[in-house]
C-alpha positions as YAML, in Angstrom:
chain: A
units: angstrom
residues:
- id: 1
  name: UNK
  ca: [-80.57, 10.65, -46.81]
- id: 2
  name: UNK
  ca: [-81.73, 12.29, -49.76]
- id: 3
  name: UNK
  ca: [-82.23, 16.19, -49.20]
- id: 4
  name: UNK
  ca: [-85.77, 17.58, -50.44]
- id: 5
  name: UNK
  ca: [-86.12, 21.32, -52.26]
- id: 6
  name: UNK
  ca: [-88.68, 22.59, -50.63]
- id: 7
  name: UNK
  ca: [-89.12, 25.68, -52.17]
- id: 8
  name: UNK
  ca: [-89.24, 23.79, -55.80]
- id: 9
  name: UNK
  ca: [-92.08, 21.34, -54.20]
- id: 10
  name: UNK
  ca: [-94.01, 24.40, -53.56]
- id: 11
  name: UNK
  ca: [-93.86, 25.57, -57.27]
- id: 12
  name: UNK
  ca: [-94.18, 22.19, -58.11]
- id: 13
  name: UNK
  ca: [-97.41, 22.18, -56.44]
- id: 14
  name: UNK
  ca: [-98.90, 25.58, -57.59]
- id: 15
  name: UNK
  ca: [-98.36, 23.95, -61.17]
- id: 16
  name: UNK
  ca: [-100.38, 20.63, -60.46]
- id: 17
  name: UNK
  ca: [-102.58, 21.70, -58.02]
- id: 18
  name: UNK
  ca: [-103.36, 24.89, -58.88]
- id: 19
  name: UNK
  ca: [-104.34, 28.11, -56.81]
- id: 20
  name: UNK
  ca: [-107.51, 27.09, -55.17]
- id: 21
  name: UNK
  ca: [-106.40, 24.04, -53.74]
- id: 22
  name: UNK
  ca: [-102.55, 24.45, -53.02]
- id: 23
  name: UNK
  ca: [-102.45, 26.13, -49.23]
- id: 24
  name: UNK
  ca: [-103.48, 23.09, -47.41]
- id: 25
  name: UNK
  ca: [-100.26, 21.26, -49.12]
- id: 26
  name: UNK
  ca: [-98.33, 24.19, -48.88]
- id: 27
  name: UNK
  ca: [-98.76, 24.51, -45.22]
- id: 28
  name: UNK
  ca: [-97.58, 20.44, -44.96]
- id: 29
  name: UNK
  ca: [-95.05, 21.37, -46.91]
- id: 30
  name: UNK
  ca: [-93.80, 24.39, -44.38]
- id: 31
  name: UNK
  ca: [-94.07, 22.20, -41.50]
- id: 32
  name: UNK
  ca: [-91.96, 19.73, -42.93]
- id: 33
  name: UNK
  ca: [-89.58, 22.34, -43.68]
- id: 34
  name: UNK
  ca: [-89.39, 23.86, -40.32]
- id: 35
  name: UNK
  ca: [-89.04, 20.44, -38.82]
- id: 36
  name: UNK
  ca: [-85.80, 19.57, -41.04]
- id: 37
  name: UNK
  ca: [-84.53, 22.78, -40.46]
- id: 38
  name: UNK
  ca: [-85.65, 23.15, -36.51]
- id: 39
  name: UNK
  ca: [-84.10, 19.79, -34.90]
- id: 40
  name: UNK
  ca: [-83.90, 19.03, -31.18]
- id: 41
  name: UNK
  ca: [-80.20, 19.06, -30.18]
- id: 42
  name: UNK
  ca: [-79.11, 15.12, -29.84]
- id: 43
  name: UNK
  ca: [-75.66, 13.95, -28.21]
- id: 44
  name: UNK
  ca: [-74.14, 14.29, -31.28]
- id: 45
  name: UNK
  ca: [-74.14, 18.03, -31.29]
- id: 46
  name: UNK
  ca: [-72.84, 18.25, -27.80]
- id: 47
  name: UNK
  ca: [-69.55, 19.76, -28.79]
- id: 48
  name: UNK
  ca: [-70.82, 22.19, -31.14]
- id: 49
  name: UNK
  ca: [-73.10, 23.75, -28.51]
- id: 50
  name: UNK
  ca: [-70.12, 23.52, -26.20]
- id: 51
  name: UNK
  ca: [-67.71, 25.37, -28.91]
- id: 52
  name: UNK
  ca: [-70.43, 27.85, -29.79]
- id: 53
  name: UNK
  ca: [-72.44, 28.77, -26.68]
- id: 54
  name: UNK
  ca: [-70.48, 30.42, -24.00]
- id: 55
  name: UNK
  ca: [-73.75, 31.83, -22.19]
- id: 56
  name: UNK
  ca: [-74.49, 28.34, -20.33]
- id: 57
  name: UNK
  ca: [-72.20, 26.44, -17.92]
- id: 58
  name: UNK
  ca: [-71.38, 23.57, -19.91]
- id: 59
  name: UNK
  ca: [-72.12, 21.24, -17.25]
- id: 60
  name: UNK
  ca: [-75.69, 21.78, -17.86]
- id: 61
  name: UNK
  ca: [-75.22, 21.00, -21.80]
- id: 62
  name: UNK
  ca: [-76.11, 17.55, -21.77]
- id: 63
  name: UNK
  ca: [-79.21, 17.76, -19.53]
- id: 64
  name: UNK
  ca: [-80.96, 20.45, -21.72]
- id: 65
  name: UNK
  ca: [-80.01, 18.06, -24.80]
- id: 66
  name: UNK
  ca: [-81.65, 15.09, -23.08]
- id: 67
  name: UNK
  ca: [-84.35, 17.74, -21.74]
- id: 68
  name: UNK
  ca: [-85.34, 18.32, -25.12]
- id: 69
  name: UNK
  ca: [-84.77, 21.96, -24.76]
- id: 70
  name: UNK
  ca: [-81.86, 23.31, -27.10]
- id: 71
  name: UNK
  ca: [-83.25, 23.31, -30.93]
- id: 72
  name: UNK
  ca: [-80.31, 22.94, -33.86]
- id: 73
  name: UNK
  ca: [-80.90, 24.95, -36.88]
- id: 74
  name: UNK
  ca: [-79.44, 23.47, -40.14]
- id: 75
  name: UNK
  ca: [-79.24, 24.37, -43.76]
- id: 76
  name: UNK
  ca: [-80.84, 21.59, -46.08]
- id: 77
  name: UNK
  ca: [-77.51, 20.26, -46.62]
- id: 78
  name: UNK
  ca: [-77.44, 19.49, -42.53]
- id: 79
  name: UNK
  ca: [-74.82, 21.90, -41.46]
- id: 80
  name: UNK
  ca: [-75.45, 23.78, -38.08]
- id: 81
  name: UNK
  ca: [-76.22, 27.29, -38.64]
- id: 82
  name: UNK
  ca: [-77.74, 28.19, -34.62]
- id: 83
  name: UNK
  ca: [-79.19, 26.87, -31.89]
- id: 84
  name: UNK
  ca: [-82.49, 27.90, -29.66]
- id: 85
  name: UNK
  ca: [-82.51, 27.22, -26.19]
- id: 86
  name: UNK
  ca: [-84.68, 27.47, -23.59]
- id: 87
  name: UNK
  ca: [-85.73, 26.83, -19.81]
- id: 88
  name: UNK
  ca: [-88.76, 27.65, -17.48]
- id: 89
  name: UNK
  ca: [-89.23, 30.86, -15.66]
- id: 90
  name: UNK
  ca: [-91.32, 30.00, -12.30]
- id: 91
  name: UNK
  ca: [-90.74, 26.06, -13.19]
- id: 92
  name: UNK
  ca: [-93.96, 26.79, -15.52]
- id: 93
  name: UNK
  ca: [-93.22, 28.97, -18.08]
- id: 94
  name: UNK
  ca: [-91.34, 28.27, -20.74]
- id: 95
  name: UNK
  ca: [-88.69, 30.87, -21.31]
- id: 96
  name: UNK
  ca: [-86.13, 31.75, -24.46]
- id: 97
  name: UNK
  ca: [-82.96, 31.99, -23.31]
- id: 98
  name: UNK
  ca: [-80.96, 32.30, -26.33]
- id: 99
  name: UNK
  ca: [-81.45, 31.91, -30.01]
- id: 100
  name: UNK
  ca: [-78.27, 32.24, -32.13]
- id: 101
  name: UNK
  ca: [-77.84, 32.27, -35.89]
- id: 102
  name: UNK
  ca: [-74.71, 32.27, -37.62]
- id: 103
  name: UNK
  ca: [-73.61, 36.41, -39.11]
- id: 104
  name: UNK
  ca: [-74.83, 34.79, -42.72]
- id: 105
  name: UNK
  ca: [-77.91, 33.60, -42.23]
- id: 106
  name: UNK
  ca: [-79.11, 36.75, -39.68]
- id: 107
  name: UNK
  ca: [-82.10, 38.90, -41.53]
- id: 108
  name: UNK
  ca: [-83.63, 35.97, -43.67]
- id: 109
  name: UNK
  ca: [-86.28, 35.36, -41.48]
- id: 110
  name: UNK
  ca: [-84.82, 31.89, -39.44]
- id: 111
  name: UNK
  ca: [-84.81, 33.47, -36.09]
- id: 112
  name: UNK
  ca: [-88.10, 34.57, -36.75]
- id: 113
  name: UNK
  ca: [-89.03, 31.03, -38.40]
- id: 114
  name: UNK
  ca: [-87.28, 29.11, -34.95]
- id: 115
  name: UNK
  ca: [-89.28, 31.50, -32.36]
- id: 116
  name: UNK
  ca: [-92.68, 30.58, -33.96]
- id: 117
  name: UNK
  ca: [-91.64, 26.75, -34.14]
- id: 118
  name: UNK
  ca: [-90.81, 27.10, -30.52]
- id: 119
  name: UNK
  ca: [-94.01, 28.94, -29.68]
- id: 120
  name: UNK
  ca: [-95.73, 26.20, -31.86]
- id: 121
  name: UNK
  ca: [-93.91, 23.62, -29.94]
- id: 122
  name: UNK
  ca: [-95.01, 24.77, -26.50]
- id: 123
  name: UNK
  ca: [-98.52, 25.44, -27.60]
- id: 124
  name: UNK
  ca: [-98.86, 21.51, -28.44]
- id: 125
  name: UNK
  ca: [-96.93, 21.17, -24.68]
- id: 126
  name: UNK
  ca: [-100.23, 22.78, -23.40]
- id: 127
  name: UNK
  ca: [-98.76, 26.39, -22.55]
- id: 128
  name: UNK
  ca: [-100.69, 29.12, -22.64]
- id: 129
  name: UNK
  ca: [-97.88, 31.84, -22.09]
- id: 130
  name: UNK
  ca: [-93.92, 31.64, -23.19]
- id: 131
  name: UNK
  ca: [-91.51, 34.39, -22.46]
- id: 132
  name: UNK
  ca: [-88.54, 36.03, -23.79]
- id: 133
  name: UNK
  ca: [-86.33, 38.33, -23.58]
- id: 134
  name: UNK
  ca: [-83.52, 40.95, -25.58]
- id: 135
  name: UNK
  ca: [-81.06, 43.55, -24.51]
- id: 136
  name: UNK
  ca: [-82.19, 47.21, -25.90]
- id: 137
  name: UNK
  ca: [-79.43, 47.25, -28.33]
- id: 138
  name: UNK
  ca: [-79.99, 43.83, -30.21]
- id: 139
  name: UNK
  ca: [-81.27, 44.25, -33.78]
- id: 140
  name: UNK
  ca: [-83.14, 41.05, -33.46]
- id: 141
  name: UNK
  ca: [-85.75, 42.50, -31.19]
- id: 142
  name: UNK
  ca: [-87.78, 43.38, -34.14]
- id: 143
  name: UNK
  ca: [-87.83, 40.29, -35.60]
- id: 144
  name: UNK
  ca: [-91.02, 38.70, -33.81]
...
């Protein structure tokens, strides 16, 4: 599958379109960039959430995969970078339990891009409320 340059399309599109008229396509274009970016976990990326994760028993891997609720995060040229997971608190409220981003990519704005996909994601679920939550001493509490 052939990768797309997002950013590029963008410019692309301020030179055709034009000022006036170019946020409608650029905010397609962002959505189709978080959504190649922002991936649901599938089977296939069983073992690198087993290698990677050590804050969830493993056993419970595969039914947050098939649950829908652990998000990949990829570089355009598909190579895992983090994951997103998360759970309910009460049984009703969907809850971030860990986000993780390779040392590399931390401070470019992909946490930050993942947590409002998520939010975005639950919104469209019908929540009204998510929740989160950071030890004192992480530096990416200031991200959202």
């Amino acid at each position: 599958m052939k990768s797309i340059d997002f950013v590029k399309l963008k410019k692309d599109l301020l030179n055709i379109v034009g000022p006036s008229g170019i946020w409608p396509l650029i905010s397609a274009v962002d959505t189709a960039s978080e959504s190649r970016l922002i991936e649901y976990a599938k089977e296939s990326d069983y073992e690198y959430i087993v290698k990677n994760d050590r804050h969830i028993l493993e056993s419970l891997i595969i039914t947050k995969i098939m649950g829908k609720e652990i998000y990949i995060l990829r570089t355009q040229q598909n190579t895992n970078i983090g994951w997103m997971r998360y759970g309910y608190f009460w049984d009703n409220t969907p809850f971030m339990n860990m986000i993780w981003l390779d040392e590399q990519y931390r401070g470019k704005g992909i946490g930050k891009q993942a947590a409002l996909f998520w939010e975005k994601q639950m919104k469209q679920m019908g929540s009204k409320l998510v929740m989160t939550s950071s030890l004192a001493n992480e530096t990416s509490t200031a991200f959202l």
